[in-house]
N, CA, C and O atoms as a GROMACS GRO file, in nm:
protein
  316
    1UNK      N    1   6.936  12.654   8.424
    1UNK     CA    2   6.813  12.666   8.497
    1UNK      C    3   6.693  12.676   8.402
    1UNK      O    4   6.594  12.604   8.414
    2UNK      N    5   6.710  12.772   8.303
    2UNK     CA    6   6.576  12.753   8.177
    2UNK      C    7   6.578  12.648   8.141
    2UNK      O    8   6.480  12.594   8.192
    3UNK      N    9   6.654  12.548   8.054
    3UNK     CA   10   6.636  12.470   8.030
    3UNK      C   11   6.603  12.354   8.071
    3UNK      O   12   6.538  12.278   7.998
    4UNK      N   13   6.657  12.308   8.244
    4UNK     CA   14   6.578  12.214   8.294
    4UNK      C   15   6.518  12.254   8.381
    4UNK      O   16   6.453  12.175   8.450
    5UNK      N   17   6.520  12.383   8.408
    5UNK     CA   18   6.304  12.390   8.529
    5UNK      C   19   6.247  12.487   8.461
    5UNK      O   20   6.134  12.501   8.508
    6UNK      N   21   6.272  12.590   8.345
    6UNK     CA   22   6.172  12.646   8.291
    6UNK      C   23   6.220  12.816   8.342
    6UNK      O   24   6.172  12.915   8.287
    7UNK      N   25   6.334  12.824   8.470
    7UNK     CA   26   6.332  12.912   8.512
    7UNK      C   27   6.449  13.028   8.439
    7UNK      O   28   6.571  13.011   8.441
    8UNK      N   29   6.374  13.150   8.375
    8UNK     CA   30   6.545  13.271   8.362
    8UNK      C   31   6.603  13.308   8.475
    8UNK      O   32   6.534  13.328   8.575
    9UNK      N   33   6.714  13.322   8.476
    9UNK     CA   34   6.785  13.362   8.546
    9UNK      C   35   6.909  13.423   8.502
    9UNK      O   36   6.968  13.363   8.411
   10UNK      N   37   6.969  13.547   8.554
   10UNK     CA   38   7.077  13.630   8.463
   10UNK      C   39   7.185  13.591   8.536
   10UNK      O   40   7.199  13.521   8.636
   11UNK      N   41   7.276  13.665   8.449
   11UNK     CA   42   7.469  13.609   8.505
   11UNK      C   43   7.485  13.670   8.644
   11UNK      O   44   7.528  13.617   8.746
   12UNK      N   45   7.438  13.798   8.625
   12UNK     CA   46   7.440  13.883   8.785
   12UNK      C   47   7.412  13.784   8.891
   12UNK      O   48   7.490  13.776   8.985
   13UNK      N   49   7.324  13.721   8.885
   13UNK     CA   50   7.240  13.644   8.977
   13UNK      C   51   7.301  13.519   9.016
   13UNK      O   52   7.302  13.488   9.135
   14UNK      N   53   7.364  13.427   8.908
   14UNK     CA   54   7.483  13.352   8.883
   14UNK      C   55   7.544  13.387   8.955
   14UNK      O   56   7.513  13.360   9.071
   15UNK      N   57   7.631  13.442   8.937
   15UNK     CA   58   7.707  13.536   9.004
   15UNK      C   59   7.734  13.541   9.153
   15UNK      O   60   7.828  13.503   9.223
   16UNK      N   61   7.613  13.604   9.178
   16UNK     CA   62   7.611  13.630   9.355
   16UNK      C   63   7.587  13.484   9.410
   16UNK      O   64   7.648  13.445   9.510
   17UNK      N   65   7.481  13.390   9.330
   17UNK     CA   66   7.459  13.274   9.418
   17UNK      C   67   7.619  13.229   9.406
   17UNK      O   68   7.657  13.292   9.505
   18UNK      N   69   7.698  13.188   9.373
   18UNK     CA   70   7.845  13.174   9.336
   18UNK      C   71   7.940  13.224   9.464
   18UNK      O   72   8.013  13.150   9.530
   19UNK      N   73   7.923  13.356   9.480
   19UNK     CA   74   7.960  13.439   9.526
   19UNK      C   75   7.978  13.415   9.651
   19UNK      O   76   8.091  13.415   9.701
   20UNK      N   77   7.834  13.385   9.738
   20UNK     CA   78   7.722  13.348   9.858
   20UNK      C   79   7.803  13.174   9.854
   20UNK      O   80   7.870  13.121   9.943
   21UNK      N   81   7.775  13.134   9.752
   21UNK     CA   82   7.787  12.984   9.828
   21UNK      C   83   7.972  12.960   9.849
   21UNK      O   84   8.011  12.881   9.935
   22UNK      N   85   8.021  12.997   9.806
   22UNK     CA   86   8.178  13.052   9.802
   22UNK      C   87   8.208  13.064   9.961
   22UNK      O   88   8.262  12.969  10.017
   23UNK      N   89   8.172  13.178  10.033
   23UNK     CA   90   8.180  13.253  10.153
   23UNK      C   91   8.137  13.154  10.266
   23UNK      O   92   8.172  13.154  10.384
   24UNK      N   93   8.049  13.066  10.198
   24UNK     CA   94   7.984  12.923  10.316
   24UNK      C   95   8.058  12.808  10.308
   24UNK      O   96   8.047  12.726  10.399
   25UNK      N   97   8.134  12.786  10.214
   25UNK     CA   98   8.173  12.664  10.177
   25UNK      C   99   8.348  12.648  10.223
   25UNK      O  100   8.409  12.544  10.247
   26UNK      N  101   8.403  12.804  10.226
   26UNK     CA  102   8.558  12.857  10.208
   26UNK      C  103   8.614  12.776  10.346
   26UNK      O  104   8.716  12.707  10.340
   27UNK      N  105   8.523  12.793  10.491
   27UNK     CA  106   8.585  12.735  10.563
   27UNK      C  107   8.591  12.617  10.601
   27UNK      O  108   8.671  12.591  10.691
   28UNK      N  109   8.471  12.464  10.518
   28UNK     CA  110   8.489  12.343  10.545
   28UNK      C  111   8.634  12.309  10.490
   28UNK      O  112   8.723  12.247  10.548
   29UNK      N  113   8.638  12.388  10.312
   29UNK     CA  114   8.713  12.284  10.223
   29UNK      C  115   8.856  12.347  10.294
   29UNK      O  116   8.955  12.274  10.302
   30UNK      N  117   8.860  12.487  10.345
   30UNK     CA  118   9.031  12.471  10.406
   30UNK      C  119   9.050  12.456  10.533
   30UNK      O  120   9.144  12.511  10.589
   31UNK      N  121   8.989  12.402  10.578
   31UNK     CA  122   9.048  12.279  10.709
   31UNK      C  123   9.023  12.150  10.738
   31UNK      O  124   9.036  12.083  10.840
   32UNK      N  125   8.974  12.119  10.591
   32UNK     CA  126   8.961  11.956  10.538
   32UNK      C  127   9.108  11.868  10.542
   32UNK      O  128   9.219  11.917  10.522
   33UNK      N  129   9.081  11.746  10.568
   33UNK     CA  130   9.182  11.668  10.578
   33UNK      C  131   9.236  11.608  10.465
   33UNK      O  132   9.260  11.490  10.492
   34UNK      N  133   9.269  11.638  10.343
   34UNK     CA  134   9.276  11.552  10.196
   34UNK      C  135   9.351  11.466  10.194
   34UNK      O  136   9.367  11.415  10.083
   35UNK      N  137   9.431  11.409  10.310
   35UNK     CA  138   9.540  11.310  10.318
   35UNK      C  139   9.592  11.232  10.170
   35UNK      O  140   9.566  11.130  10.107
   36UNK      N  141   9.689  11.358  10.160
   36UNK     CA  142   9.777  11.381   9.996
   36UNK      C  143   9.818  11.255  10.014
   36UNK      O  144   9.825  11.188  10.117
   37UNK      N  145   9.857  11.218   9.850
   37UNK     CA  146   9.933  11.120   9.832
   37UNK      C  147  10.049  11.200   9.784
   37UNK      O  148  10.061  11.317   9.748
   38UNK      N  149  10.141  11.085   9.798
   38UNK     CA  150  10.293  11.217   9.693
   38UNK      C  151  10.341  11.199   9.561
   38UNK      O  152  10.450  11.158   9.520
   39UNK      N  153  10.230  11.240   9.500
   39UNK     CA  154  10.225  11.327   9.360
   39UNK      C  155  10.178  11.412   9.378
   39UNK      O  156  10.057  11.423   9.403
   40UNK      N  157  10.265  11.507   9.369
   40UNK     CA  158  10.151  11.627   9.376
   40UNK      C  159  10.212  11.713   9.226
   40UNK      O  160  10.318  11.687   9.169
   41UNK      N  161  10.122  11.808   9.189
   41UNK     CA  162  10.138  11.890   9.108
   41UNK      C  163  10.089  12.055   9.142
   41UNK      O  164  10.005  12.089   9.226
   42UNK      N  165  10.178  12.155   9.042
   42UNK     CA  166  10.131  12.286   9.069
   42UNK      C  167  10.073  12.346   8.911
   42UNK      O  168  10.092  12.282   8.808
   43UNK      N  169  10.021  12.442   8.914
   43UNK     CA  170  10.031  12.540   8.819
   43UNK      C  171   9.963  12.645   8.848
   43UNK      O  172   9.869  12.669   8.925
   44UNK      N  173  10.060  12.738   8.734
   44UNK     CA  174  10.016  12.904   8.782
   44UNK      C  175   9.958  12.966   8.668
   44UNK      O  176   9.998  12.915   8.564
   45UNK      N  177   9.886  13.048   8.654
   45UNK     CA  178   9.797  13.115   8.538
   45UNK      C  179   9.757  13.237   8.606
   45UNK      O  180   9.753  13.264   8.726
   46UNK      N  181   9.719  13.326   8.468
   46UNK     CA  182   9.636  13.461   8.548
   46UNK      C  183   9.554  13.414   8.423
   46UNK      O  184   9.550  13.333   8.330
   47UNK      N  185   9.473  13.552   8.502
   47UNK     CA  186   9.328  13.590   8.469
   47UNK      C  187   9.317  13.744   8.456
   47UNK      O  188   9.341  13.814   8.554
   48UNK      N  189   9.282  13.795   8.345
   48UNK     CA  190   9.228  13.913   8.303
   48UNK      C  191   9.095  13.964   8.287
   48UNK      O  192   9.027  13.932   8.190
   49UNK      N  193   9.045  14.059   8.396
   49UNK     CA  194   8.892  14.114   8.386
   49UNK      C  195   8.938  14.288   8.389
   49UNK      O  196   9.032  14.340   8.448
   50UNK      N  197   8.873  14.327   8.335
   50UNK     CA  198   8.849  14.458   8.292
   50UNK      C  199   8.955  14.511   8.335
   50UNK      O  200   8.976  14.576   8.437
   51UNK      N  201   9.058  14.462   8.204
   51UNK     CA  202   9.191  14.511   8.205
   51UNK      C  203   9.287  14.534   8.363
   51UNK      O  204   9.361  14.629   8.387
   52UNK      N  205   9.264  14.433   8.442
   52UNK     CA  206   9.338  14.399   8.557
   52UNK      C  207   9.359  14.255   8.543
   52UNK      O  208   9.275  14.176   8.499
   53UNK      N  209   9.509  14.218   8.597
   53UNK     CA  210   9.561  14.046   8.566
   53UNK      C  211   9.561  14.061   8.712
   53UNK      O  212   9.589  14.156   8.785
   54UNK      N  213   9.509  13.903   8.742
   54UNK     CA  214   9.548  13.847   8.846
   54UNK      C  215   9.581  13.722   8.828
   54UNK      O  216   9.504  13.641   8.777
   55UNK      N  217   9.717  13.688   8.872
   55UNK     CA  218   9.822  13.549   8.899
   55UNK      C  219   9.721  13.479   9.008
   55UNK      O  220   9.654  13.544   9.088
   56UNK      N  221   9.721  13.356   9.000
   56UNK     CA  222   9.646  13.203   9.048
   56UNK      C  223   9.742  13.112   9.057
   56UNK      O  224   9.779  13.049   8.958
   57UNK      N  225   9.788  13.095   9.164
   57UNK     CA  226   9.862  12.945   9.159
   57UNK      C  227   9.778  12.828   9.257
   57UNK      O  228   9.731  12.850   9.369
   58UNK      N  229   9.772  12.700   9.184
   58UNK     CA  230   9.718  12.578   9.241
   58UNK      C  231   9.835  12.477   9.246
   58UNK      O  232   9.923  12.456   9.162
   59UNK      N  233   9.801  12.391   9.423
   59UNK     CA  234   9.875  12.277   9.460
   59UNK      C  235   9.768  12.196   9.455
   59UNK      O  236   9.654  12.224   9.494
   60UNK      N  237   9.829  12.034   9.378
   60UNK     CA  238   9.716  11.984   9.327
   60UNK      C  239   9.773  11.831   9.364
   60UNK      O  240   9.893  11.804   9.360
   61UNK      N  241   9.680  11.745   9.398
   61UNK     CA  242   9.743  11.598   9.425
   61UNK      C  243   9.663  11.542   9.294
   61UNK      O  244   9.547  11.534   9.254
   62UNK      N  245   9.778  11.513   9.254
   62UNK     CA  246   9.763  11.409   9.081
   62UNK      C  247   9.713  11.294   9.053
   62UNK      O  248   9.683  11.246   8.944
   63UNK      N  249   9.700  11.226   9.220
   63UNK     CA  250   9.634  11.104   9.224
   63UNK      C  251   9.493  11.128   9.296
   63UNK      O  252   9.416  11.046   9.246
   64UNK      N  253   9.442  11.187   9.370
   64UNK     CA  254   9.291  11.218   9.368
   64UNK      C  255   9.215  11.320   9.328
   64UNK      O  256   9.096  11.337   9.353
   65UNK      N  257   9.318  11.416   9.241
   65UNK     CA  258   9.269  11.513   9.162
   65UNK      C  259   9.238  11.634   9.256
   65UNK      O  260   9.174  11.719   9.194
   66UNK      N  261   9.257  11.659   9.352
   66UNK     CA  262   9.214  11.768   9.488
   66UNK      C  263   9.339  11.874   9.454
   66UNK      O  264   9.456  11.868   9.416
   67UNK      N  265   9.226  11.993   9.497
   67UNK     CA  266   9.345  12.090   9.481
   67UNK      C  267   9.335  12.131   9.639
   67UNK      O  268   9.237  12.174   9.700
   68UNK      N  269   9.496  12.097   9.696
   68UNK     CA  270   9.551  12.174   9.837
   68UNK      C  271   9.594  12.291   9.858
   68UNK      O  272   9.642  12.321   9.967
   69UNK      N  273   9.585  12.381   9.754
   69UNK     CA  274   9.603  12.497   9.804
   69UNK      C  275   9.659  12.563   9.700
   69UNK      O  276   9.738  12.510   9.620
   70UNK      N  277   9.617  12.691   9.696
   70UNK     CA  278   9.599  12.770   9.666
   70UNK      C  279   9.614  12.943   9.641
   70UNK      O  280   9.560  12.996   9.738
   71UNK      N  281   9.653  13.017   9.575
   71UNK     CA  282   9.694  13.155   9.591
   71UNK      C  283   9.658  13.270   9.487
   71UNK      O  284   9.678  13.246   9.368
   72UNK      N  285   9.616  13.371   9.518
   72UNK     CA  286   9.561  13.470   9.452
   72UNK      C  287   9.618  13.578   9.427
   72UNK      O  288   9.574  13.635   9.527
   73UNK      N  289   9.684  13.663   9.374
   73UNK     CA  290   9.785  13.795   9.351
   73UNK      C  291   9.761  13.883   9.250
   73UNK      O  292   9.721  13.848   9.139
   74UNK      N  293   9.787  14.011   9.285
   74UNK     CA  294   9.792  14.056   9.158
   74UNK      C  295   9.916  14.169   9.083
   74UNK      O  296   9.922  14.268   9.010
   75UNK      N  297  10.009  14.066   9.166
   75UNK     CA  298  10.181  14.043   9.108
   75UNK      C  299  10.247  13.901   9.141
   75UNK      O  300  10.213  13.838   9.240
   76UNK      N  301  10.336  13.859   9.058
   76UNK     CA  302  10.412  13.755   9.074
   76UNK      C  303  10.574  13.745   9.178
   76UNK      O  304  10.686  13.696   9.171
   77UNK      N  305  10.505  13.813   9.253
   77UNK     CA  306  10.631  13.808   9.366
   77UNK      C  307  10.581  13.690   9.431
   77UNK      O  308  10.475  13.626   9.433
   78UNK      N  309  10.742  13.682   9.506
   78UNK     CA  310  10.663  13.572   9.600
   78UNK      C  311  10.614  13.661   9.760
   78UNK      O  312  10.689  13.757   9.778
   79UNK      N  313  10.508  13.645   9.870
   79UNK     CA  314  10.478  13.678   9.926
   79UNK      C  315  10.511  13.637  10.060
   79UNK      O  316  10.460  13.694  10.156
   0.00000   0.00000   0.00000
């Protein structure tokens, strides 16, 4: 934003707009139609913030690059 309109803006702020546009957007993209092809791919990763892991797994179609879904935990059981 500084650099191409001149404007500061902090991570906090980042952040929430992120946050905000997240909460508006959550219910087009999961009841979208992505009509998979069959390749699909997965992978799982965590993420560490202030010393808490959370496990991420993504279903991903390999031929239009879309991720179908998705999961958030913060254990690796299955649920």
């Amino acid at each position: 934003m500084r650099e191409v309109h001149g404007v500061k803006i902090s991570h906090t702020q980042i952040a929430n707009y992120a946050t905000t546009a997240s909460y508006c957007i959550k219910p087009f993209v999961d009841s979208f139609d992505y009509k998979p092809t069959h390749y699909l791919a997965a992978d799982e990763t965590y993420t560490k913030v202030k010393n808490s892991k959370r496990y991420v797994w993504f279903i991903m179609d390999a031929i239009k690059k879309s991720i179908l879904g998705y999961r958030s935990s913060d254990s690796r059981d299955v649920g």
